[in-house]
N, C-alpha and C positions, 0 to 999 in steps of 0.2 A: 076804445079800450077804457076800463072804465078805472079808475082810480083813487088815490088818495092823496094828497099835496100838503103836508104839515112844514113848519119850522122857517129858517129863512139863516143861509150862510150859502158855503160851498155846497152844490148840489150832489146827491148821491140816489140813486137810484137801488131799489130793494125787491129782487127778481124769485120768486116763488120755486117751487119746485112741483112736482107731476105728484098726484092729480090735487091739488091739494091749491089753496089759494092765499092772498092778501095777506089775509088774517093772521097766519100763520108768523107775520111779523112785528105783530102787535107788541111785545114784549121787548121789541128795540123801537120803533118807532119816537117813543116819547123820549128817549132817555138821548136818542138821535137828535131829537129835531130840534134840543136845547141850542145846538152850536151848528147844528146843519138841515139845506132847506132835501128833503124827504120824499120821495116821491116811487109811492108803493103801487103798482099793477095790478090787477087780474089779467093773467093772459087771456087769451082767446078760447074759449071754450072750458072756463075755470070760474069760480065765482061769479061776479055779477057780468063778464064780459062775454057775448054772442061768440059761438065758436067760427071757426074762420068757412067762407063759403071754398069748399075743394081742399086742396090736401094741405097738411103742416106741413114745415119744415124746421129746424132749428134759424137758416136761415129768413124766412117767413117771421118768425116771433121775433128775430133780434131788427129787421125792418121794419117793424109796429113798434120797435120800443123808439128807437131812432127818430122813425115819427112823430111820437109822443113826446118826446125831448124836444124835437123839434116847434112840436103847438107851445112847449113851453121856453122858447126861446131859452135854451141851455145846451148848448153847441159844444159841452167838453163838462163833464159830469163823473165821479166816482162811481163802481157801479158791485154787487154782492148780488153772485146767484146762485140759488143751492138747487143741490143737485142735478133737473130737469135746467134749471136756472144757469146752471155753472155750462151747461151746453152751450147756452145760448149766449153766456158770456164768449164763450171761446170762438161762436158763430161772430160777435160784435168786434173780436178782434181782429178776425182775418177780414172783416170788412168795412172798418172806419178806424183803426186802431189810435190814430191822432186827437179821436174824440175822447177818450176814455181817461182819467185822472191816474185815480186808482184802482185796484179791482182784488174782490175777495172770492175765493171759489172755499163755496161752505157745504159739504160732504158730498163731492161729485168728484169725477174720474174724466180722464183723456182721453184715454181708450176708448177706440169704438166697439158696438155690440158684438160680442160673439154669433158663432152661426144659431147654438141654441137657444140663445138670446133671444135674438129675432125672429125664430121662430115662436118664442113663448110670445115675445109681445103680439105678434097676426094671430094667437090664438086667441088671448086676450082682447084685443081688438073687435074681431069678433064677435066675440061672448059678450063684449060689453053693450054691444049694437044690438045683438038680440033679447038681452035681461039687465042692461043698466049697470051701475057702476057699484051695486050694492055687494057685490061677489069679491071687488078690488075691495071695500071698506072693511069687511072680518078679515080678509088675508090678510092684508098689508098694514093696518094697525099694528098686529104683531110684529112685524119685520123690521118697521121702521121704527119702533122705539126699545130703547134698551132695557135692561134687565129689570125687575119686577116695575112696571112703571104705574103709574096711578090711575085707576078705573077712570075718574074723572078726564084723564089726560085722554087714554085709548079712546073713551066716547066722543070728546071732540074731535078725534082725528077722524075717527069714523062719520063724523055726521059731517065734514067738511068735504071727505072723498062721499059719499052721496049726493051731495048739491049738487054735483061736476055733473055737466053736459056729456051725457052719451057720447054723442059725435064729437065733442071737444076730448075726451080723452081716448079717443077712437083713433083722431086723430093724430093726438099728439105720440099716444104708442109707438104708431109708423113713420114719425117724424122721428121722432128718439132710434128706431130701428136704422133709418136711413142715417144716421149722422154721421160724417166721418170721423176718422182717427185724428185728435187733436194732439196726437204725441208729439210731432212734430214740431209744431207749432209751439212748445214750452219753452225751448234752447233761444227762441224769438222774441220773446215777451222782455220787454225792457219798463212798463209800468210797475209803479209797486204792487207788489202781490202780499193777499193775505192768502193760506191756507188754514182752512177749519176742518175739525177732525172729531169726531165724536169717539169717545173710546170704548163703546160696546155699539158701535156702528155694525151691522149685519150685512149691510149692502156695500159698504165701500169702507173695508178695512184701516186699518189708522197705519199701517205696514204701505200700504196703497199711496195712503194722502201724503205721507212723509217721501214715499217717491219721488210724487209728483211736484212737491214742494222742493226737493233736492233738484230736481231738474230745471227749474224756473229761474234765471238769476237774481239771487239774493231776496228770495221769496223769503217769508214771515212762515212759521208754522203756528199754530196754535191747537192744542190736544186736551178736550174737554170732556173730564169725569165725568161719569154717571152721564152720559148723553149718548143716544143712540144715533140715531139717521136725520133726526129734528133737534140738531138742539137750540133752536128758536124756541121752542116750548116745553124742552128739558132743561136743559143750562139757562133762558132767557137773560139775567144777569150779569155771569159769566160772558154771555156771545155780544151782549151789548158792549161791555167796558172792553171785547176785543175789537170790537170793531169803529170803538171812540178812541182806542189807541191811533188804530190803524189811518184814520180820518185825520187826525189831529193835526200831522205834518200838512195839509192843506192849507188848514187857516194861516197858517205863518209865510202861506208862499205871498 
């Protein structure tokens, strides 16, 4: 898996979302890694990282990350995953939970897929196998970012879903389709919790996040203007100084 490793304090890990990689956290990284040591992924079949040989899972991705923590001798680590990301956090809790510090889920949902859900993503899946990921990068620009957002901005997003590995977001589609319902699992969660909330979010409502946030005990909301479905690279600023809040109780442990 391939990586990036800046800064040096309490460790926190900084988990991507579909189809979309790394990079995308570039605008916290630095402002992170003043007080904390940093440790940003490509998943599997995302950026510069080989997609996985046979099928995803959410579970599958939160065992490579684990791993990864692992080459890096860091046994109990913060961890923020947005959207595709915030799965697989919820995967890393029903299965090392005593690892995990703190944890921020940054415009993702519980819920598992609908049935039309899942059926869009096998179609997608598909289509992407046959013609590439260039069909996901004009779609989903739109969708994922909020109200008139800056050409410059939509182009990067675009040229980041075309990098992505055919079979890495082929996969991952059906790995996201497969995932269970993490409702459960909220009422559970005894870690501190950030929630992120973009408030021209398309895909996952701010009515949604505050739910799910209400559900968590004594989870954090955070509700960020003018940010769509990314606001790593709509709010960047804003999503930093939340998520240096959210850290902050660390260093004092």
């Amino acid at each position: 898996m391939d990586y990036d490793s800046t800064g040096n304090g309490p460790p926190v890990l900084l988990i991507h979302g579909f189809p979309l990689d790394r990079t995308i956290w570039s605008g916290q990284v630095a402002p992170l890694s003043r007080g904390f040591h940093v440790i940003s992924p490509d998943l599997p079949g995302h950026g510069r990282t080989p997609a996985f040989d046979g099928p995803a899972s959410m579970d599958r991705f939160a065992r490579g990350l684990f791993d990864l923590m692992d080459r890096l001798s860091l046994p109990r680590f913060s961890v923020a995953g947005h959207s595709m990301g915030g799965y697989i956090v919820f995967a890393m809790l029903r299965a090392r939970p005593e690892r995990l510090e703190r944890i921020a889920l940054v415009c993702t949902r519980a819920a598992a897929d609908s049935a039309e859900a899942r059926r869009a993503r096998e179609i997608n899946a598909a289509r992407v196998l046959a013609e590439g990921p260039g069909f996901l990068a004009e779609s989903m620009a739109e969708r994922v970012l909020g109200a008139n957002p800056e050409p410059a901005l939509a182009s990067r997003v675009r040229d980041i879903i075309r990098a992505a590995s055919p079979a890495g977001v082929a996969t991952a589609l059906r790995g996201m389709a497969a995932r269970p319902d993490s409702t459960p699992l909220l009422q559970s969660i005894r870690v501190p919790t950030l929630v992120v909330a973009g408030r021209e979010d398309k895909i996952v409502p701010v009515e949604e996040a505050r739910a799910m946030a209400a559900s968590i005990p004594g989870a954090r909301l955070q509700v960020l203007d003018g940010a769509g479905h990314i606001p790593m690279l709509e709010r960047p600023e804003d999503l930093a100084g939340g998520l240096t809040s959210w850290l902050r109780p660390v260093v004092t442990l």
